[in-house]
N, C-alpha and C positions, 0 to 999 in steps of 0.2 A: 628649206622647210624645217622647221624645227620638229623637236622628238616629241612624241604624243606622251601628254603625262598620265603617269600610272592612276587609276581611278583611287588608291587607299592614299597617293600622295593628296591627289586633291580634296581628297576625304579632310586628310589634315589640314591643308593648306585654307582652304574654303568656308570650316565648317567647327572645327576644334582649337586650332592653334588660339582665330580670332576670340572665343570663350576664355580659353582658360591662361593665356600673357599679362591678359590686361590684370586675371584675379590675382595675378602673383606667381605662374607656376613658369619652371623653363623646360624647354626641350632638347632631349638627347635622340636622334632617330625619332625612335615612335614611342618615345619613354617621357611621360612630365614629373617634374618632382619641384613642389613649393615645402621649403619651411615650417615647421610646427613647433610650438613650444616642448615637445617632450622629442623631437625628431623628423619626423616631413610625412609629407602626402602625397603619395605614388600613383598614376594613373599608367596604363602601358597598353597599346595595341597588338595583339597576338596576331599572326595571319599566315595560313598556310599557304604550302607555293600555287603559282597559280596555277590552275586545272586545265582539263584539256579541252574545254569548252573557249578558254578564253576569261573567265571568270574567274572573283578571286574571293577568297571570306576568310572573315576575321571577329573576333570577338573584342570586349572590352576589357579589361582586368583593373581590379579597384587595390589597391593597399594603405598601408601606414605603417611608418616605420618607426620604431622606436628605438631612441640610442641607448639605452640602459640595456633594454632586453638584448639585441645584439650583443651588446659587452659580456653579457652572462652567457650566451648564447654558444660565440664565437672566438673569444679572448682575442680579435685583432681588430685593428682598424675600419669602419664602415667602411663601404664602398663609395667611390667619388662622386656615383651616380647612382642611386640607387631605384633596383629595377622589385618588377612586385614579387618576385620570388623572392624577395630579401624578406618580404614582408609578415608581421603580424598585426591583427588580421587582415587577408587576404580574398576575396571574390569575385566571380562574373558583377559586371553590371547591370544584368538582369535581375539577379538577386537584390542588390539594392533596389532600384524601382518599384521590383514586385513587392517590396514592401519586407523584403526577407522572407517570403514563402519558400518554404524547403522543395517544393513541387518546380519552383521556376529558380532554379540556381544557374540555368545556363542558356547564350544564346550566340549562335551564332549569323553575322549578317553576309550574302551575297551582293558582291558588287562587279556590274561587265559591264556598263553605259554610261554618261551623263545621267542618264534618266534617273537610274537606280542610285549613283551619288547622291543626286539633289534630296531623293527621298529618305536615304537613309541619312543623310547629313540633316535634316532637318530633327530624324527622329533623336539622331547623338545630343543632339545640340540642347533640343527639350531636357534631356536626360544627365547634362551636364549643368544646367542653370538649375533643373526642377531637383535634382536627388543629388547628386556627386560634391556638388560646392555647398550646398547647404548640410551636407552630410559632414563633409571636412569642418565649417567652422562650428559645429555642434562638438568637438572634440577637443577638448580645454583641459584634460586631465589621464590618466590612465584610468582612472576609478569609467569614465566617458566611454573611453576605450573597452572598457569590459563588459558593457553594457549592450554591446555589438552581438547580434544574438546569430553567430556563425556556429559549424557545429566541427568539432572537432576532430575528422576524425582518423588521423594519423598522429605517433607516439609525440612528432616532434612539436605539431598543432598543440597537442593536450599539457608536453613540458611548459609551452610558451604560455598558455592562459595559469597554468602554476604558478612559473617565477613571473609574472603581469600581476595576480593576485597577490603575492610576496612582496613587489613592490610598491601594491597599493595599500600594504598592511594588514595584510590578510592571512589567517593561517593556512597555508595549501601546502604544510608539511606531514601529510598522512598520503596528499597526489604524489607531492613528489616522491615519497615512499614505496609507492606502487606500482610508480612508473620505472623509480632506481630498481626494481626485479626483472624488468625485460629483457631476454638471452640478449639482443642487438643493442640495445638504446641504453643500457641502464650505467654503463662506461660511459656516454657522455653523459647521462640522464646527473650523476653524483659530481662532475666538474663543475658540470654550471650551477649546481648548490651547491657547494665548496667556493664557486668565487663569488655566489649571493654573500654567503657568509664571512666572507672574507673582507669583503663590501662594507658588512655591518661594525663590523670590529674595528675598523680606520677611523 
């Protein structure tokens, strides 16, 4: 008798993988990352453990990664795989859909049956042809990138749309001014302008 498969694998297996291989992207666990001109585009399954019902839920998480801002970012090598906490910017897939309504930034789905797979794999699957891949190939530049209307609002969010700005030619050295005063942040906040700058001078 073989082993019952878990309902988030066949989530993947059924309903995800088939969308997003063909468009280019590959998979690590429950992590996709396709190539992009300025760095890649992250897609990644969150899911908490399962509950005591028997049921399991998980959300979507959307990124993009960019190799430059990293280098400023982190002074070392990207990761081999890069997961969307690596990312700028970063959000639910809800929020994409919703059109970026700040009221729907988050969603999570329940899954315990076939039943509830088939329906929530239908809804993924819409949400990855209709918003996710059309969202990625809209993305041809950082100037693209910036235009992403997320909000910012932790120190390291706010450095990263700085030097983003910075690299798209942009003045954001009065941000990064204000942000280099933070009692915790403002020690890395001054490295990674120092290796913008550094950047410029080569």
């Amino acid at each position: 008798m073989s082993a019952e498969i878990p309902p988030i694998t066949q989530l993947v297996r059924d309903y995800i993988d088939p969308i997003l291989k063909p468009a280019g992207f590959i998979r690590d666990g429950r992590v996709w990352n396709r190539s992009a001109p300025f760095g890649a585009h992250v897609l990644e399954i969150q899911s908490d453990l399962k509950r005591t019902d028997g049921s399991s839920r998980f959300t979507v998480n959307v990124g993009v990664f960019i190799d430059n801002l990293w280098s400023l970012c982190w002074e070392r090598p990207k990761p081999a795989f890069i997961r969307e906490v690596d990312c700028y910017p970063r959000f639910r897939l809800e929020f994409l859909t919703s059109g970026f309504n700040s009221k729907r930034r988050d969603k999570w789905w329940i899954l315990n049956d076939t039943l509830s797979v088939t329906e929530v794999g239908r809804e993924i699957s819409i949400a990855m042809t209709s918003n996710c891949l059309p969202f990625f190939d809209s993305l041809h530049s950082i100037a693209d990138v910036l235009k992403v209307p997320v909000m910012d609002q932790l120190p390291l969010e706010r450095l990263q749309r700085a030097l983003l700005r910075e690299l798209n030619g942009e003045d954001a050295s009065e941000r990064l001014y204000q942000l280099s005063r933070d009692s915790y942040w403002g020690n890395f906040v001054d490295k990674a302008h120092l290796r913008l700058k550094q950047n410029r001078e080569r």
